[in-house]
SEVOPA-216137 format. One record per residue (C-alpha): residue in one letter; x negated, y, z negated. Coordinates in steps of 0.5 Angstrom, whole numbers, plus 2048, in hexadecimal, padded with zeros to 3 digits. Each point is the difference from the previous one (the first is absolute). Layout:
<sites>
aXYZ ...
</sites>
This chain:
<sites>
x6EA8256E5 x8017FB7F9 x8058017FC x8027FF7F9 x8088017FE x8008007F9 x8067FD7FD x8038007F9 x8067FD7FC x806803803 x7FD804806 x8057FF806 x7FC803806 x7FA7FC800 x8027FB806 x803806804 x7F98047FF x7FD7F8802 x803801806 x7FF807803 x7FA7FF7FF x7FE7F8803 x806800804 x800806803 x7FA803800 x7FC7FA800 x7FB8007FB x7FF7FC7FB x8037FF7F9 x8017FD7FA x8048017FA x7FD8007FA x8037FF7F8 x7FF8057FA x7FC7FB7FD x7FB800805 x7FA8037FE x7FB801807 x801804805 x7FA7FE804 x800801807 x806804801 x801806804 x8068037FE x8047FE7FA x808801800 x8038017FA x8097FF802 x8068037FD x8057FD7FC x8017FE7F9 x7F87FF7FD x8027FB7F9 x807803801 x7FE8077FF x8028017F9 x7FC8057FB x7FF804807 x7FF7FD807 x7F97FF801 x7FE8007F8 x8007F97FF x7FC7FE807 x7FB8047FF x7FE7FB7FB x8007FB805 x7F97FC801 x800802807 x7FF8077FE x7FA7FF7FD x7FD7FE807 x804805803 x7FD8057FD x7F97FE801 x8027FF807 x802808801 x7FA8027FD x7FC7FD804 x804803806 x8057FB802 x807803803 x8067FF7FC x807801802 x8058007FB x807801802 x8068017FB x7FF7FC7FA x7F9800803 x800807800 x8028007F9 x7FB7FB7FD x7FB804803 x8028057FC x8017FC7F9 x7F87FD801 x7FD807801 x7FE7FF808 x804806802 x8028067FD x8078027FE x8077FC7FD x8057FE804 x8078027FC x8077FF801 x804802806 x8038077FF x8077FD801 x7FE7FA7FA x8037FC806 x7FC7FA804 x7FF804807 x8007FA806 x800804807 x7FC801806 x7FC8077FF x7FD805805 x7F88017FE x7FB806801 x7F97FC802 x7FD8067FB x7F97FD802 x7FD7FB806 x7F98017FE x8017FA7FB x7FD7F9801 x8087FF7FF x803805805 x7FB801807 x8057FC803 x8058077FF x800807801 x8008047FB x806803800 x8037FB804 x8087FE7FD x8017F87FF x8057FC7FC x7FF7FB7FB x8057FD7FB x8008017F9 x8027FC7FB x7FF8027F9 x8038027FA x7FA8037FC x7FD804807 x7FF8077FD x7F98027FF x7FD8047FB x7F98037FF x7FF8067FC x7FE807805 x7F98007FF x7FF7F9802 x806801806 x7FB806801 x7FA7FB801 x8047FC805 x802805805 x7F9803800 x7FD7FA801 x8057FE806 x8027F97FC x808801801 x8007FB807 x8088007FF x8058057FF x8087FF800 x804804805 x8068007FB x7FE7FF7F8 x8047FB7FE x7FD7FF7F9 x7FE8067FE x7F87FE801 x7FB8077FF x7FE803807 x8047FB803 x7FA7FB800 x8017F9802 x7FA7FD801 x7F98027FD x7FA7FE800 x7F97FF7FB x7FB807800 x7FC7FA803 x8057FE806 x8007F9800 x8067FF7FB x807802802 x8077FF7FD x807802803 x8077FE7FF x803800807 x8007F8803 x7FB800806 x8007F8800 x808801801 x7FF804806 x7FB7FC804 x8057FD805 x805802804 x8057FC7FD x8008037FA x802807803 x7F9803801 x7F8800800 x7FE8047FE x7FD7FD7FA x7FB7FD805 x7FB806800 x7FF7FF7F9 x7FD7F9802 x7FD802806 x7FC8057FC x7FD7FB7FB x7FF7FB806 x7FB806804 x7FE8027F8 x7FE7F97FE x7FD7FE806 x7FB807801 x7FE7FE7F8 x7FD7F9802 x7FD803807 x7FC8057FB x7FE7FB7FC x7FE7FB806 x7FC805803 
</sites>
């Protein structure tokens, strides 16, 4: 696997996302900047969390004007894998790539803890390494986490299986308790939990691993298919 971190003025989980994935699970990486305007090559792009340009007017509102969504854009239509993780997740939003908004925190308070999650879905290229139904723990870090959609669009992504993470215990107020979805199409997911910071035993725990397993095993059965 070949991947790209995306990496904006003010992001501050691009080196950690870099090391879970060279470091730790050994695959190639490569930090990218927004003024970047190809992404040729990859098989998977990260999006990190953060403070993309300060996050002012609205978090995710001014990166999704960034060169490297143009090729961001393309590279998802095209059906590359894309994993957004809080920032990340929010800039999704903001370029159009999933649907939905993220909000302020019910509690209008940054929220930083370990959080129990439901695997809501493990038939995604993003969970497989799980169960579904499995109980995991990610920190989360985020001020504006809450996420919206209005109930037909809700509707949509329960029938269609793309919620992938539920929280156990809403700490932000999120419709249907959703944590992490994907596209209609599978191959874009968003999440506010921080699997990258739950990939050594050192950090408290790893089982954010899986998120990464689960790309590794997808992105290498994507290649053989086009080998064969």
């Amino acid at each position: 696997m070949k991947a790209a971190v995306l990496s904006f003025p003010g992001s501050n989980c691009d080196e950690d996302l870099l090391w879970a994935v060279e470091t730790v699970c050994g695959q190639a990486a490569t930090m990218v900047p927004a003024d970047h305007t190809d992404l040729t090559g990859y098989d998977l792009v990260l999006v990190p969390g953060g403070f993309s340009y300060g996050d002012y007017l609205r978090s995710g509102a001014i990166a999704k004007f960034a060169p490297v969504m143009t090729a961001l854009q393309t590279f998802a239509a095209a059906g590359g894998y894309v994993l957004g993780i809080c920032n990340g997740f929010q800039i999704l939003t903001e370029a159009g790539l999933l649907p939905g908004a993220l909000q302020w925190n019910r509690s209008l308070q940054f929220i930083c803890e370990p959080e129990p999650l439901i695997v809501a879905n493990a038939n995604t290229a993003f969970s497989t390494a799980y169960t579904s139904g499995q109980r995991i723990v990610l920190p989360i870090a985020h001020g504006e986490g809450n996420y919206y959609a209005d109930p037909d669009t809700l509707a949509t992504l329960e029938a269609n299986g793309q919620v992938v993470f539920r929280y156990a215990h809403n700490p932000n107020g999120s419709a249907n308790d959703i944590a992490g979805l994907t596209n209609a199409q599978g191959n874009v997911l968003g999440m506010m939990p921080h699997p990258e910071r739950a990939v050594e035993a050192l950090l408290g725990g790893t089982d954010g691993l899986g998120v990464f397993r689960s790309l590794i095993e997808a992105t290498k059965g994507a290649s053989d298919r086009v080998a064969n």
